[in-house]
N, C-alpha and C positions, 0 to 999 in steps of 0.2 A: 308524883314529882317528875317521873320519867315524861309523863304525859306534856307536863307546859314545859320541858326542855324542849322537846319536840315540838311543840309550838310554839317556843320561842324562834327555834331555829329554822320555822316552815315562816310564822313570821319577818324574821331578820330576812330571810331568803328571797319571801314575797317584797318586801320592801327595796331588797337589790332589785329585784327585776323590775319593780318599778321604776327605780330609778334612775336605771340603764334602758330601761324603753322610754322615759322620759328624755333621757340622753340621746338616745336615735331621734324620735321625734324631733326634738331641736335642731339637732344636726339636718334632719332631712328639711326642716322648716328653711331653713340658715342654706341649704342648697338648694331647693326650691324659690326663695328668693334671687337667689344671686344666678340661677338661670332664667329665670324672668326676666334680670335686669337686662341680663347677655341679649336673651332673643329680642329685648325691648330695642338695644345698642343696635343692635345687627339690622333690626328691621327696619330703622334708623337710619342705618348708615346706608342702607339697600335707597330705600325712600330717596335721600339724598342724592346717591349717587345718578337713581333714573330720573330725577328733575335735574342734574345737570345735565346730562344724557341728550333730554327732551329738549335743553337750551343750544346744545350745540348742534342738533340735528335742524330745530331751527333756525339757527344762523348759516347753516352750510346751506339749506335748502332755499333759504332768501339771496346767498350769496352766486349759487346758483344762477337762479331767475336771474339776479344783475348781471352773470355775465352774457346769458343767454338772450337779452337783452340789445345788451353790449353789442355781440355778435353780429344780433338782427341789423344793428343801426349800421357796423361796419361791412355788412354786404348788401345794404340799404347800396350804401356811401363808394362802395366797389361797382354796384350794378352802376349807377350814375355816373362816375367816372369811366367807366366801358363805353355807355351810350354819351356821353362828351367827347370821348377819344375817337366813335365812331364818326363822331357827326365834324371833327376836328379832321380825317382823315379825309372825309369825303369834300372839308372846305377844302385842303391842301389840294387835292383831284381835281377843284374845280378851279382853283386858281392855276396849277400847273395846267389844264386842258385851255385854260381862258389864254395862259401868258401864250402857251404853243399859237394859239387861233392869231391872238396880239403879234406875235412875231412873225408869223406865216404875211399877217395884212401889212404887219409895217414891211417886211421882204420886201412885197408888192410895191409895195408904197416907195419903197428905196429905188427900185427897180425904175418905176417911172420919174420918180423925181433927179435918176440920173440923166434921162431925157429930157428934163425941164432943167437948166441949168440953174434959171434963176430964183427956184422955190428949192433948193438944193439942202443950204445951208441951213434953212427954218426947218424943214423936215427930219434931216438929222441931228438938230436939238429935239425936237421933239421925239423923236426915236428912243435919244438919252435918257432924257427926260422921263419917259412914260416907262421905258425900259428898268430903269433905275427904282422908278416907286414900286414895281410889279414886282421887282427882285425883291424889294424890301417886304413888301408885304407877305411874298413868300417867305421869305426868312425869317419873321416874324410869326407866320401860321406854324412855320413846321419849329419854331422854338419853343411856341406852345403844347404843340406834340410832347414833344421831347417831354416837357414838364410836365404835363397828364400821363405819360407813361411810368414816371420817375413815381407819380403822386401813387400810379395806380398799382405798382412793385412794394411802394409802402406801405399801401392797406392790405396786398396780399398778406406780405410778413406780418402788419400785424392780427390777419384776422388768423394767421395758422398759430402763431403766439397764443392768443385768446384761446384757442380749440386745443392746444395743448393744456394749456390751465381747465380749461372744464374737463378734459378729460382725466387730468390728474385729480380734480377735485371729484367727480363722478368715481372714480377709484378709490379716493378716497372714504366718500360714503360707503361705496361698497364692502371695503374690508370692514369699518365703523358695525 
């Protein structure tokens, strides 16, 4: 009798333990899930995160190129207005050397025609006259000046504009 108390109670005993290592197993099963799910979440959310990542590295890197672009056309667009302002500079030179030559001959011209009394009066309209379009057309070269100067201050500002934004966007990437 003593004998099957004792295995009842090695019984009863065996059957707790099993059904508390039943109980871990579950429980470990039930956390083994539920970190699956996590590292599944995480991996997920990682995944996610570097295709956004990889989206906005592309759009900064195309935005980039546009302005770098950009840049090339507006010192395109500066070189060309330098060489217009040169060639602006050297008309003005040659109209101011032409008018000097112009005024030096009509001088001459003045000179003897106060000697000819009677071709006097035609001469110095035509003096006026010639004098008068020479002015103007200088006036007109060097207001074109002015405006290719004005044009050419504008694209400086904004090509240093522009080099400020890529620069900032280049730092951008950088920290990125």
């Amino acid at each position: 009798m003593m004998a099957t108390t004792e295995l009842e109670t090695c019984r009863s005993k065996h059957q707790r333990d099993i059904s508390e290592l039943r109980d871990q197993l579950h429980r470990a099963n039930i956390a083994s899930d539920r970190d699956q799910a996590l590292r599944e979440k995480v991996f997920n959310e990682a995944k996610a995160e570097v295709i956004s990542l990889n989206k906005k590295l592309e759009e900064k890197t195309r935005r980039v190129r546009e302005l770098e672009q950009a840049s090339q056309l507006w010192e395109k667009r500066i070189t060309d207005l330098e060489t217009q302002k040169m060639a602006m500079a050297m008309k003005v030179q040659e109209a101011r050397d032409s008018l000097d030559e112009h005024v030096a001959r009509l001088s001459k011209q003045l000179q003897h025609s106060e000697m000819r009394n009677t071709r006097s009066d035609t001469l110095v309209q035509e003096l006026y006259i010639e004098n008068a379009k020479l002015t103007k057309a200088l006036q007109q070269t060097e207001a074109n000046e002015k405006k290719a100067e004005k044009n050419l201050r504008q694209l400086m500002e904004q090509k240093r504009a522009l080099q400020r934004v890529i620069s900032k966007l280049c730092g951008a990437n950088a920290i990125a």
